[in-house]
N, CA, C and O atoms as a Tripos MOL2 file, in Angstrom:
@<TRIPOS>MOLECULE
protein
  256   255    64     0     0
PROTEIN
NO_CHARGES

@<TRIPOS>ATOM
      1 N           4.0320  -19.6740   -8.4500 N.3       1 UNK1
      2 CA          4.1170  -19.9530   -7.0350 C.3       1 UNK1
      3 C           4.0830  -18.6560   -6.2230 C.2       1 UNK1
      4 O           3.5500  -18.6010   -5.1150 O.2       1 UNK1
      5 N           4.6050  -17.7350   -6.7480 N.am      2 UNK2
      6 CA          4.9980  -16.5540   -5.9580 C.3       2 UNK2
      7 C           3.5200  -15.9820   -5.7220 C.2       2 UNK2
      8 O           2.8600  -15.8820   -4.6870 O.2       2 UNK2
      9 N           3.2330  -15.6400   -7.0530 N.am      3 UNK3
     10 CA          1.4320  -15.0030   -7.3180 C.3       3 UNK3
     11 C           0.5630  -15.4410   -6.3150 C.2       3 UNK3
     12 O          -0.0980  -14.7240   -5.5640 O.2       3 UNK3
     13 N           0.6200  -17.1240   -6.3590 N.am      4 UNK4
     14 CA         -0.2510  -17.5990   -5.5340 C.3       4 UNK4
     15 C           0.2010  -17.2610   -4.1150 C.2       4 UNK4
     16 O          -0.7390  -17.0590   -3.3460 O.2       4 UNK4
     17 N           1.4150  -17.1550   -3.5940 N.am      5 UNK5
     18 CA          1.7440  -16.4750   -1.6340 C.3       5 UNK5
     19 C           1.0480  -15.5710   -1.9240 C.2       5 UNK5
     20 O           0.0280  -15.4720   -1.2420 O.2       5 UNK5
     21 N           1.2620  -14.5480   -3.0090 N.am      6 UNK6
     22 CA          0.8130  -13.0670   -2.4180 C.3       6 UNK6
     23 C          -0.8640  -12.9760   -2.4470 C.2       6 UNK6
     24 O          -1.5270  -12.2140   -1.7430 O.2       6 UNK6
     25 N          -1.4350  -14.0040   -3.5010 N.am      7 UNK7
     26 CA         -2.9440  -13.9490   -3.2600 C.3       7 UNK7
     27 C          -3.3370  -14.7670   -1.8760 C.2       7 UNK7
     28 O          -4.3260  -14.3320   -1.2850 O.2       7 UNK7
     29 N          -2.7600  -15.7410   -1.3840 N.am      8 UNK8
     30 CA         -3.5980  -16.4460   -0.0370 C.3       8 UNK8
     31 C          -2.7700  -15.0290    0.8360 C.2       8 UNK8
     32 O          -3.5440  -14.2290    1.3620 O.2       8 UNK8
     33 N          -1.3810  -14.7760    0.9590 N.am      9 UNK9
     34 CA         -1.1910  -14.4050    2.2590 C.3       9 UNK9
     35 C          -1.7840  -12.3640    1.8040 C.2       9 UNK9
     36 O          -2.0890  -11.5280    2.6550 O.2       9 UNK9
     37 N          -1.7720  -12.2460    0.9950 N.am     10 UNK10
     38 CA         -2.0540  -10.6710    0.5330 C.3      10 UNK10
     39 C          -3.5400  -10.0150    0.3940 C.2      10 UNK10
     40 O          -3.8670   -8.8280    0.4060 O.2      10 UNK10
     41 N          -4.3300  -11.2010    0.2590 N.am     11 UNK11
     42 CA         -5.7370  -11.2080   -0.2490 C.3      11 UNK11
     43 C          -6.6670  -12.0520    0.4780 C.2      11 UNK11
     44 O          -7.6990  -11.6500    1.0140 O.2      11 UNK11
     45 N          -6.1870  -13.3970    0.4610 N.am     12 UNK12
     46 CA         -7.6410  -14.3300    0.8430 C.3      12 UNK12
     47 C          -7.3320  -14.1690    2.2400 C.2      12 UNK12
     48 O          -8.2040  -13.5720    2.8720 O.2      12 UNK12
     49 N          -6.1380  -14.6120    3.0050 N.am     13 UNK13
     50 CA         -6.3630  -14.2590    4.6490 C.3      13 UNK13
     51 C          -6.6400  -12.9180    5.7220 C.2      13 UNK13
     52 O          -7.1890  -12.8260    6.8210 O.2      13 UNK13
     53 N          -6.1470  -12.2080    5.0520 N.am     14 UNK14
     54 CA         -6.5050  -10.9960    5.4530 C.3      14 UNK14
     55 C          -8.0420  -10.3190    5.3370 C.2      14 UNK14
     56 O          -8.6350   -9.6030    6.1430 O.2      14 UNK14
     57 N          -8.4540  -10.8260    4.0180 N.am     15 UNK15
     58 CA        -10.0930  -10.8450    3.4500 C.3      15 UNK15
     59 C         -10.4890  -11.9040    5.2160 C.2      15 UNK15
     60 O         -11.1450  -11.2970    6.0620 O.2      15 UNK15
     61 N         -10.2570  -12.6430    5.3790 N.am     16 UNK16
     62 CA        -10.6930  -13.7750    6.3130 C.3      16 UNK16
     63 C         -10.6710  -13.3300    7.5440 C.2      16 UNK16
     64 O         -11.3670  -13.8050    8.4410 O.2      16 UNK16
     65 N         -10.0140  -12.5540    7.6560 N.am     17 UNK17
     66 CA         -9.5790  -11.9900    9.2390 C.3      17 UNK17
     67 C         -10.5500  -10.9150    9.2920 C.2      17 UNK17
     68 O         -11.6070  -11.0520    9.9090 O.2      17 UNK17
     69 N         -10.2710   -9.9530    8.7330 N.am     18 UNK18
     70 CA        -10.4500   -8.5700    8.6500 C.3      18 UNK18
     71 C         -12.4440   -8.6390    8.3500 C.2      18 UNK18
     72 O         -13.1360   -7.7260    8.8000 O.2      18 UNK18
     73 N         -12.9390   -9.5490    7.7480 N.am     19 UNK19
     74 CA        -14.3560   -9.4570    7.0870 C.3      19 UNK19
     75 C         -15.2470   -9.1990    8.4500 C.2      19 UNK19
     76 O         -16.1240   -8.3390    8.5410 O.2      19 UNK19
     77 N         -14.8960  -10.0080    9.3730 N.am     20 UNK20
     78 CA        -16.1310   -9.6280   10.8140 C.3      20 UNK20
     79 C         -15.5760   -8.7680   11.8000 C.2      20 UNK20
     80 O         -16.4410   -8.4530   12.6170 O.2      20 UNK20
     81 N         -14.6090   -8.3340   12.0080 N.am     21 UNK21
     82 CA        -13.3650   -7.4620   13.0080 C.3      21 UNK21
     83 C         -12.8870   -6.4570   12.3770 C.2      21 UNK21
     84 O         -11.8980   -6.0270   12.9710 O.2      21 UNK21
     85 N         -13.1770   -5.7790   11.2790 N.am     22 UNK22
     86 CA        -12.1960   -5.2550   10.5190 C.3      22 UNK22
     87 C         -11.7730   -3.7870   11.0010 C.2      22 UNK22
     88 O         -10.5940   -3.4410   10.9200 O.2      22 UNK22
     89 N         -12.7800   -2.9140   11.5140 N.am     23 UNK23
     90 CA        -12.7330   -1.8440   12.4890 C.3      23 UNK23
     91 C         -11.8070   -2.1810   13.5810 C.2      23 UNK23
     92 O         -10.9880   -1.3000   13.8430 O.2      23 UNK23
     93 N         -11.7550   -3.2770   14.2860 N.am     24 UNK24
     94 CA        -11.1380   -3.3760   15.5130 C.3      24 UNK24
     95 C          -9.4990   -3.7210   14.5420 C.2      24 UNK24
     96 O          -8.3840   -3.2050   14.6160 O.2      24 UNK24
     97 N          -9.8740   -4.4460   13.9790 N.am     25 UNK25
     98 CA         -8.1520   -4.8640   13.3770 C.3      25 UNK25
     99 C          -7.4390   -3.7310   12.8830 C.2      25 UNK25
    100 O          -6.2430   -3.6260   13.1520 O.2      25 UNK25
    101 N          -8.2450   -2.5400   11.9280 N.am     26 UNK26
    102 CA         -7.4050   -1.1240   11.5980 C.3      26 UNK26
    103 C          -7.3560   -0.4960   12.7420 C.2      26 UNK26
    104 O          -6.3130    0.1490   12.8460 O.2      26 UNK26
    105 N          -8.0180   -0.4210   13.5970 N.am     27 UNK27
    106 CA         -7.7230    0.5480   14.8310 C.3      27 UNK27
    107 C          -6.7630   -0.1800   15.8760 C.2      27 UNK27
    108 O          -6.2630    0.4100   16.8340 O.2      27 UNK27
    109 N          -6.6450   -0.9710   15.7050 N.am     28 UNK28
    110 CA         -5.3020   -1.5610   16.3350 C.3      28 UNK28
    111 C          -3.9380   -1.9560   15.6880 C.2      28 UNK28
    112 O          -2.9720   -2.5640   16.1500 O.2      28 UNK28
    113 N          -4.1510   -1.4820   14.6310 N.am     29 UNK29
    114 CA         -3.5880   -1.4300   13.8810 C.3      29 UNK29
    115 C          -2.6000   -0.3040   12.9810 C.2      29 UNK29
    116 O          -1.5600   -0.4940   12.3510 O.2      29 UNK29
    117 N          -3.3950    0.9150   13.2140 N.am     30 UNK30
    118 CA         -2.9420    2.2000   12.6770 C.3      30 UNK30
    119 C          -1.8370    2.9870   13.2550 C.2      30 UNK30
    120 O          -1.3910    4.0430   12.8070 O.2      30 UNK30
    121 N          -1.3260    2.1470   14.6350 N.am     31 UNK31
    122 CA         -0.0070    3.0870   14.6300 C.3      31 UNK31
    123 C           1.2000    2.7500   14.2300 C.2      31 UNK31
    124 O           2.2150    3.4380   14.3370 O.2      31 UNK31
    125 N           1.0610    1.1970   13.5530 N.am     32 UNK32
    126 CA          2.1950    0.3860   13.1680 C.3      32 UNK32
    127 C           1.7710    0.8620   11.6270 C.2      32 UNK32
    128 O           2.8970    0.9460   11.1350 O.2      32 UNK32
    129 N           0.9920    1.1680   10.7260 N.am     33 UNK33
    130 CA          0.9210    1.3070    9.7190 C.3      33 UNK33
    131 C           1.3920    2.9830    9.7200 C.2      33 UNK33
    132 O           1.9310    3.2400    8.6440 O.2      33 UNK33
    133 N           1.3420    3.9460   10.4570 N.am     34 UNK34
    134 CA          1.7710    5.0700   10.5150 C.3      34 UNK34
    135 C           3.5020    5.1860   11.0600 C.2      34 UNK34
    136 O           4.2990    6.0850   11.3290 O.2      34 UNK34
    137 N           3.4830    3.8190   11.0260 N.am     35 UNK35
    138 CA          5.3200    4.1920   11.8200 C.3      35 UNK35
    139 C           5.8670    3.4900   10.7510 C.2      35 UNK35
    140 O           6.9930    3.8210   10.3800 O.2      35 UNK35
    141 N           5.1990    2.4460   10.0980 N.am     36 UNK36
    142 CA          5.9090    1.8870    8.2940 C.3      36 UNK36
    143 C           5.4680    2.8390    7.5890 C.2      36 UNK36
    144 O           6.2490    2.8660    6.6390 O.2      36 UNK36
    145 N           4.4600    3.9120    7.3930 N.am     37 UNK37
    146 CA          4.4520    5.0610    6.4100 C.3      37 UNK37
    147 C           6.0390    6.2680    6.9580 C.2      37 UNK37
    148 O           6.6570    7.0310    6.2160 O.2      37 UNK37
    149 N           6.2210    6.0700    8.1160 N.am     38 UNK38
    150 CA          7.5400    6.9910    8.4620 C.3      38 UNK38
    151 C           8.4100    6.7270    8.3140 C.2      38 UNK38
    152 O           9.2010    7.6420    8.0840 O.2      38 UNK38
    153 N           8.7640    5.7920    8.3220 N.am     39 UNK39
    154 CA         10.1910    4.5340    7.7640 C.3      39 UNK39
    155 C          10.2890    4.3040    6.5140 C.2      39 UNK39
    156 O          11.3450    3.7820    6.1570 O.2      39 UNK39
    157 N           9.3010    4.5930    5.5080 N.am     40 UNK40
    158 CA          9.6340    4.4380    4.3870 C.3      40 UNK40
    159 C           9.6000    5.3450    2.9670 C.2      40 UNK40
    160 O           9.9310    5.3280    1.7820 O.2      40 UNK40
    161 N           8.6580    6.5000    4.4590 N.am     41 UNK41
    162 CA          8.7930    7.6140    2.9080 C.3      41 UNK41
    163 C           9.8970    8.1060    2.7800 C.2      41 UNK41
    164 O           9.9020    8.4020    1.5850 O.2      41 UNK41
    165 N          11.6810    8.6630    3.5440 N.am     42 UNK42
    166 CA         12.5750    8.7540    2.6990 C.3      42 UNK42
    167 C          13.1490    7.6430    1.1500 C.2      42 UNK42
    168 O          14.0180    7.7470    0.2830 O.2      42 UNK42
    169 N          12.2530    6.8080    1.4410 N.am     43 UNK43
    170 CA         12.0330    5.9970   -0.1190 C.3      43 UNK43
    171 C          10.9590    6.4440   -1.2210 C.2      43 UNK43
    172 O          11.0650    6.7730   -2.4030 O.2      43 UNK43
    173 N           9.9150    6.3230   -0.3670 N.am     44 UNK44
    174 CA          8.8320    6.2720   -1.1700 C.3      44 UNK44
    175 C           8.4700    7.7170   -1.7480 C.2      44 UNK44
    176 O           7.9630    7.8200   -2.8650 O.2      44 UNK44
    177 N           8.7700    8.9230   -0.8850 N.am     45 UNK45
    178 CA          8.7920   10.4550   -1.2460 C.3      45 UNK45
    179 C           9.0150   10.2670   -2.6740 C.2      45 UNK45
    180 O           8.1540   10.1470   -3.5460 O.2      45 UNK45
    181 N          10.5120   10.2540   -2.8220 N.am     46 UNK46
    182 CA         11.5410   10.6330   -4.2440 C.3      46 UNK46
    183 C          10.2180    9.9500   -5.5120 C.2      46 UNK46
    184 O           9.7360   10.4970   -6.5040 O.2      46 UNK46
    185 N          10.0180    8.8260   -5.0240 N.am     47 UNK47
    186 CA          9.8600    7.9960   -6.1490 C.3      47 UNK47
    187 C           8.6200    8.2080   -6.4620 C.2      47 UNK47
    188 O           8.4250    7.9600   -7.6520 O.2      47 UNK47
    189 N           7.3330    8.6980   -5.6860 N.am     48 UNK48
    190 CA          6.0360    9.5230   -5.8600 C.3      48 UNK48
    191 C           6.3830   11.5230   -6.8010 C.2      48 UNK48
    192 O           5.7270   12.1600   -7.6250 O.2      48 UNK48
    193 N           7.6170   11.7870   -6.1140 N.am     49 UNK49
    194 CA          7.5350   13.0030   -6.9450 C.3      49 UNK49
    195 C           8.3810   12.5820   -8.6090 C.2      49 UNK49
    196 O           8.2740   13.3500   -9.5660 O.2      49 UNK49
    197 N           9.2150   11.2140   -8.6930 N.am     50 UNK50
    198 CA          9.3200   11.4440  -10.1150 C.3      50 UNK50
    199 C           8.5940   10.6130  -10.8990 C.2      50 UNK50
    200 O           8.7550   10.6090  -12.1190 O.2      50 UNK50
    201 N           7.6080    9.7210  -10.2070 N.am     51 UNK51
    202 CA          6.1860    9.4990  -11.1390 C.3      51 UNK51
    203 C           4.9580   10.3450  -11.5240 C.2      51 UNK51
    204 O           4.1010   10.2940  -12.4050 O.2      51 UNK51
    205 N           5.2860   11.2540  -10.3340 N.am     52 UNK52
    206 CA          4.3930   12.7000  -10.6430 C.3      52 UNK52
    207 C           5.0240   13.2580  -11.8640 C.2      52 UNK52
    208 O           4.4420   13.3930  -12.9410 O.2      52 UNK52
    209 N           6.2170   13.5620  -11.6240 N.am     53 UNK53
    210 CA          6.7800   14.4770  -13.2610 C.3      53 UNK53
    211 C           6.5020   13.6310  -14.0450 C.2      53 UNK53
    212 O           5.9570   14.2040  -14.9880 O.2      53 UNK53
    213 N           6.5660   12.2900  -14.2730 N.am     54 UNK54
    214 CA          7.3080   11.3000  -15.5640 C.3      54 UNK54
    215 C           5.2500   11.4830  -16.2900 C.2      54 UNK54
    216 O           4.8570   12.0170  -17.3270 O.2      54 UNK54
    217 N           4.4780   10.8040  -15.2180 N.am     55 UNK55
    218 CA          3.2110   10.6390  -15.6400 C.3      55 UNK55
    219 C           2.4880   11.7330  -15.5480 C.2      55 UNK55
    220 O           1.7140   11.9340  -16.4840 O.2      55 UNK55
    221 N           2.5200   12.5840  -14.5970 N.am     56 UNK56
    222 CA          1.5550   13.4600  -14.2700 C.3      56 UNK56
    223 C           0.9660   13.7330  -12.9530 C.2      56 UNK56
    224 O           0.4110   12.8780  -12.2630 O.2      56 UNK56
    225 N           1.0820   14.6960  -12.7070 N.am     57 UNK57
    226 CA         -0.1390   14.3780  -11.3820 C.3      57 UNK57
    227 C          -1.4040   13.9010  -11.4900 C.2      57 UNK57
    228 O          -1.9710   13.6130  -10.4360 O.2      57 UNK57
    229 N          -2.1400   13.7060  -12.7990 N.am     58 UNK58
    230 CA         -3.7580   12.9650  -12.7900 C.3      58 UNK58
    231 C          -3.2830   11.9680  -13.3700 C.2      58 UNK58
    232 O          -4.2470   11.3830  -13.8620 O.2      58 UNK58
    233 N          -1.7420   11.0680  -13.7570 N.am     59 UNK59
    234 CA         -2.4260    9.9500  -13.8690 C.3      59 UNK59
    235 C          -1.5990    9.7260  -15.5270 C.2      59 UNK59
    236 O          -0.9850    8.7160  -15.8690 O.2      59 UNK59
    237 N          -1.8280   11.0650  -16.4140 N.am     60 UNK60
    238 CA         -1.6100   10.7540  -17.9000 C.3      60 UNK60
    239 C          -0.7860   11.1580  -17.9330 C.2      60 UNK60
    240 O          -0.3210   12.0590  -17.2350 O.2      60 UNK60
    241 N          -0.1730   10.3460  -19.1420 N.am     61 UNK61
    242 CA          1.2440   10.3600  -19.4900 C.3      61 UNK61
    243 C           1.4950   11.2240  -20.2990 C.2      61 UNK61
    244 O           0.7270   11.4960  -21.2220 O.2      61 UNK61
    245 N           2.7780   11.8940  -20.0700 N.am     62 UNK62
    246 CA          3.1280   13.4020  -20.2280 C.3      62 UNK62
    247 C           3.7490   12.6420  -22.2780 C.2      62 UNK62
    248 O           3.2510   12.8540  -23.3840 O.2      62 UNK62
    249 N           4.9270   11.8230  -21.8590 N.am     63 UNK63
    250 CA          5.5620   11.3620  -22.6250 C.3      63 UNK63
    251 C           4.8360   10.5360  -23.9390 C.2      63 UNK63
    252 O           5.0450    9.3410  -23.7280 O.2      63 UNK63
    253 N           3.9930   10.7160  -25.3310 N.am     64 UNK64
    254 CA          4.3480    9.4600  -26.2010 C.3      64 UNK64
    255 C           4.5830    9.2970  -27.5860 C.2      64 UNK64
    256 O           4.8510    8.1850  -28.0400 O.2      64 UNK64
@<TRIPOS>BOND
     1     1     2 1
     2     2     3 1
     3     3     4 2
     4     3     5 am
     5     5     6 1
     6     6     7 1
     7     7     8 2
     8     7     9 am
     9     9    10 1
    10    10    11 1
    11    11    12 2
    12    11    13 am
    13    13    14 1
    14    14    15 1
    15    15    16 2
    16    15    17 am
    17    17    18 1
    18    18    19 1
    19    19    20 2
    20    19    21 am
    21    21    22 1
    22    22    23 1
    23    23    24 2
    24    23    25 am
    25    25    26 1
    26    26    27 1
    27    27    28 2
    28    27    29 am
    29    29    30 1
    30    30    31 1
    31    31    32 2
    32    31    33 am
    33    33    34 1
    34    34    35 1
    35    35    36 2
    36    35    37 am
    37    37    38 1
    38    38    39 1
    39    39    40 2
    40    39    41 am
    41    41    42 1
    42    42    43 1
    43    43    44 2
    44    43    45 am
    45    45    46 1
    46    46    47 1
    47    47    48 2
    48    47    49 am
    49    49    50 1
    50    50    51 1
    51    51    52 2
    52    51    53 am
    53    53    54 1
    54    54    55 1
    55    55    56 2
    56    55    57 am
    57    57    58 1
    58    58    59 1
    59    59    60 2
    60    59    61 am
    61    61    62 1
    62    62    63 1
    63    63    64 2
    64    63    65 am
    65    65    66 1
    66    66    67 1
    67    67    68 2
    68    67    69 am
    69    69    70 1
    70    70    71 1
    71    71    72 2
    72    71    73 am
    73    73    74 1
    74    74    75 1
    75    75    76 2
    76    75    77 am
    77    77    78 1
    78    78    79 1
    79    79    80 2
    80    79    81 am
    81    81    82 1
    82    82    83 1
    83    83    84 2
    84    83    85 am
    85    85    86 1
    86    86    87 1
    87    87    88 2
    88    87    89 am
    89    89    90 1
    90    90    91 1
    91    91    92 2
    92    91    93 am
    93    93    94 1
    94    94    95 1
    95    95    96 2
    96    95    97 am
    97    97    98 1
    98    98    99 1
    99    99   100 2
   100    99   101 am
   101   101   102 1
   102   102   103 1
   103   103   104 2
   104   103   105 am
   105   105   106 1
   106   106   107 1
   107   107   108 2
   108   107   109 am
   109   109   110 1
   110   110   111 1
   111   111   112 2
   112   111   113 am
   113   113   114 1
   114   114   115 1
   115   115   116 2
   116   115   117 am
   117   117   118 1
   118   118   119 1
   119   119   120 2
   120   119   121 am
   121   121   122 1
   122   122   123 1
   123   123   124 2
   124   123   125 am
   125   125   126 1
   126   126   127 1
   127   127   128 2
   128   127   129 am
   129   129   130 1
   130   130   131 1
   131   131   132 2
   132   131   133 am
   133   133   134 1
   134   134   135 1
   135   135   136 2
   136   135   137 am
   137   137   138 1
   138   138   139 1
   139   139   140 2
   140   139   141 am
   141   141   142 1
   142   142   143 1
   143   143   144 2
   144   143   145 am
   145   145   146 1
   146   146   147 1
   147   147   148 2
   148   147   149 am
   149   149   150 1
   150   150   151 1
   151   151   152 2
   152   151   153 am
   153   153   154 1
   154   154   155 1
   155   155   156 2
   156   155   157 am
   157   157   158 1
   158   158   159 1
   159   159   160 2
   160   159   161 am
   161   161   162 1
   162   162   163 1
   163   163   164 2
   164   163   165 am
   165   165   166 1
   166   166   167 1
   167   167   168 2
   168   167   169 am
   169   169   170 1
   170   170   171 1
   171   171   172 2
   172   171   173 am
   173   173   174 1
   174   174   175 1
   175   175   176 2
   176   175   177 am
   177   177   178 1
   178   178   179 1
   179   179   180 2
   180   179   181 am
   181   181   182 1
   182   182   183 1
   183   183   184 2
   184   183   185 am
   185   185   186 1
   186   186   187 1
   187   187   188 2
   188   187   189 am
   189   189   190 1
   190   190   191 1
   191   191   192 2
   192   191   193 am
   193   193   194 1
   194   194   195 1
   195   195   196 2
   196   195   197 am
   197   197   198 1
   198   198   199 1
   199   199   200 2
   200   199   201 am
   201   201   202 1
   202   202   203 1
   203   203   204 2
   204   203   205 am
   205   205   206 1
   206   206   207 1
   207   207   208 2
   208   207   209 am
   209   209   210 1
   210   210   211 1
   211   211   212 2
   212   211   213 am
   213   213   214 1
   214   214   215 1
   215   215   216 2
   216   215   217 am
   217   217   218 1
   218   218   219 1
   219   219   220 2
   220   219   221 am
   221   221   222 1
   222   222   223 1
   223   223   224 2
   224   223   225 am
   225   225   226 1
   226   226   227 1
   227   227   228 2
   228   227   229 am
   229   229   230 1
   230   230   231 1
   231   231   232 2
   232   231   233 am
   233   233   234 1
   234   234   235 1
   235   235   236 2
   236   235   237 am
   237   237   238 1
   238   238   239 1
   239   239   240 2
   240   239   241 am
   241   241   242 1
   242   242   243 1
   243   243   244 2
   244   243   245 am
   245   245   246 1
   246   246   247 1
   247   247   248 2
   248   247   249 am
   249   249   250 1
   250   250   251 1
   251   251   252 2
   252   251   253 am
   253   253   254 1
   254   254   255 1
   255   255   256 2
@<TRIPOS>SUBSTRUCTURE
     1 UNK1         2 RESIDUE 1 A UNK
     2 UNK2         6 RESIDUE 1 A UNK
     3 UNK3        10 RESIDUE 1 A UNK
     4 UNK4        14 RESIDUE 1 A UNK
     5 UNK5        18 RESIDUE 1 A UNK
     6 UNK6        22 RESIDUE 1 A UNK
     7 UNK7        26 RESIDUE 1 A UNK
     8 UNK8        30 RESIDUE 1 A UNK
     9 UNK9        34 RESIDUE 1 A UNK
    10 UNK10       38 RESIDUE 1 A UNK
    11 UNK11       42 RESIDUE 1 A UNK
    12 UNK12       46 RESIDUE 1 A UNK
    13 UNK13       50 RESIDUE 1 A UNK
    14 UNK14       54 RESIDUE 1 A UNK
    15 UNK15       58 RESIDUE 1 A UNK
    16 UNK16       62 RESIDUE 1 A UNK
    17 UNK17       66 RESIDUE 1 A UNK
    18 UNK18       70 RESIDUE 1 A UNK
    19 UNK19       74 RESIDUE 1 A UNK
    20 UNK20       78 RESIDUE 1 A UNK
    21 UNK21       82 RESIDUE 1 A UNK
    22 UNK22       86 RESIDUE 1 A UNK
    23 UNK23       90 RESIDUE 1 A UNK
    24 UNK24       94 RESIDUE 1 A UNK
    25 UNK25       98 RESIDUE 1 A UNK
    26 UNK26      102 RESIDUE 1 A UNK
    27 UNK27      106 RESIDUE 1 A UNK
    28 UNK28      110 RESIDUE 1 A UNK
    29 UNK29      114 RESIDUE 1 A UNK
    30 UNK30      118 RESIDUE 1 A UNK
    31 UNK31      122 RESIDUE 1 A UNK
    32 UNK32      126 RESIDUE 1 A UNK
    33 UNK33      130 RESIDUE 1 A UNK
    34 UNK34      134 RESIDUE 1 A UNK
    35 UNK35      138 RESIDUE 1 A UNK
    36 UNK36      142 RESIDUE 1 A UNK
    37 UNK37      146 RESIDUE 1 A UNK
    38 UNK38      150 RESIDUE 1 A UNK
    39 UNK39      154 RESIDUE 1 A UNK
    40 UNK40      158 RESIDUE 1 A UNK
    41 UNK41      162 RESIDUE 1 A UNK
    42 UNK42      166 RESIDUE 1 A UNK
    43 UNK43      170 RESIDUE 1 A UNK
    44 UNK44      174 RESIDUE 1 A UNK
    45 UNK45      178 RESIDUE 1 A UNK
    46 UNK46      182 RESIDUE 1 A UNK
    47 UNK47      186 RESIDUE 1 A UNK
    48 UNK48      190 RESIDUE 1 A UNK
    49 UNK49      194 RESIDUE 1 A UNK
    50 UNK50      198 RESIDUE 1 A UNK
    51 UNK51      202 RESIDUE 1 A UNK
    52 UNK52      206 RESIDUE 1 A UNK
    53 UNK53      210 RESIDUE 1 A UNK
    54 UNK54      214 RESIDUE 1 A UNK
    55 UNK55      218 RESIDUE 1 A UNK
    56 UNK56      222 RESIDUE 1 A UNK
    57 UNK57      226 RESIDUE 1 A UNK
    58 UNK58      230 RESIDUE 1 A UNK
    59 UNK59      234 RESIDUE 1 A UNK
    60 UNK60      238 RESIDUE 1 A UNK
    61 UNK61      242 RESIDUE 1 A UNK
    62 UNK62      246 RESIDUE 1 A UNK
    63 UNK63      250 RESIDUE 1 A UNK
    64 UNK64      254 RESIDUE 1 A UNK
């Protein structure tokens, strides 16, 4: 049940919206996506620099 919200509301409507407007929808769009990138990188920071150590910065895993 869950899978399926996140594919109609994550994927197929947004695909639906965005397919003939999609320029106008990111550009009206980009200062609310730049003010949730500011609100959430004291989260998201930490947790990008210790997947950088754990995996790597390209990706491969340091650890196996």
């Amino acid at each position: 049940m869950s899978v399926s919200a996140v594919l109609l509301f994550g994927e197929i409507i947004p695909q639906a919206i965005c397919s003939k407007y999609g320029l106008v929808v990111g550009a009206k769009l980009a200062r609310l996506v730049k003010l949730l990138m500011l609100l959430t990188s004291p989260i998201s920071w930490p947790f990008g620099r210790l997947l950088d150590a754990v995996l790597g910065h390209e990706g491969h895993v340091l650890f196996r």
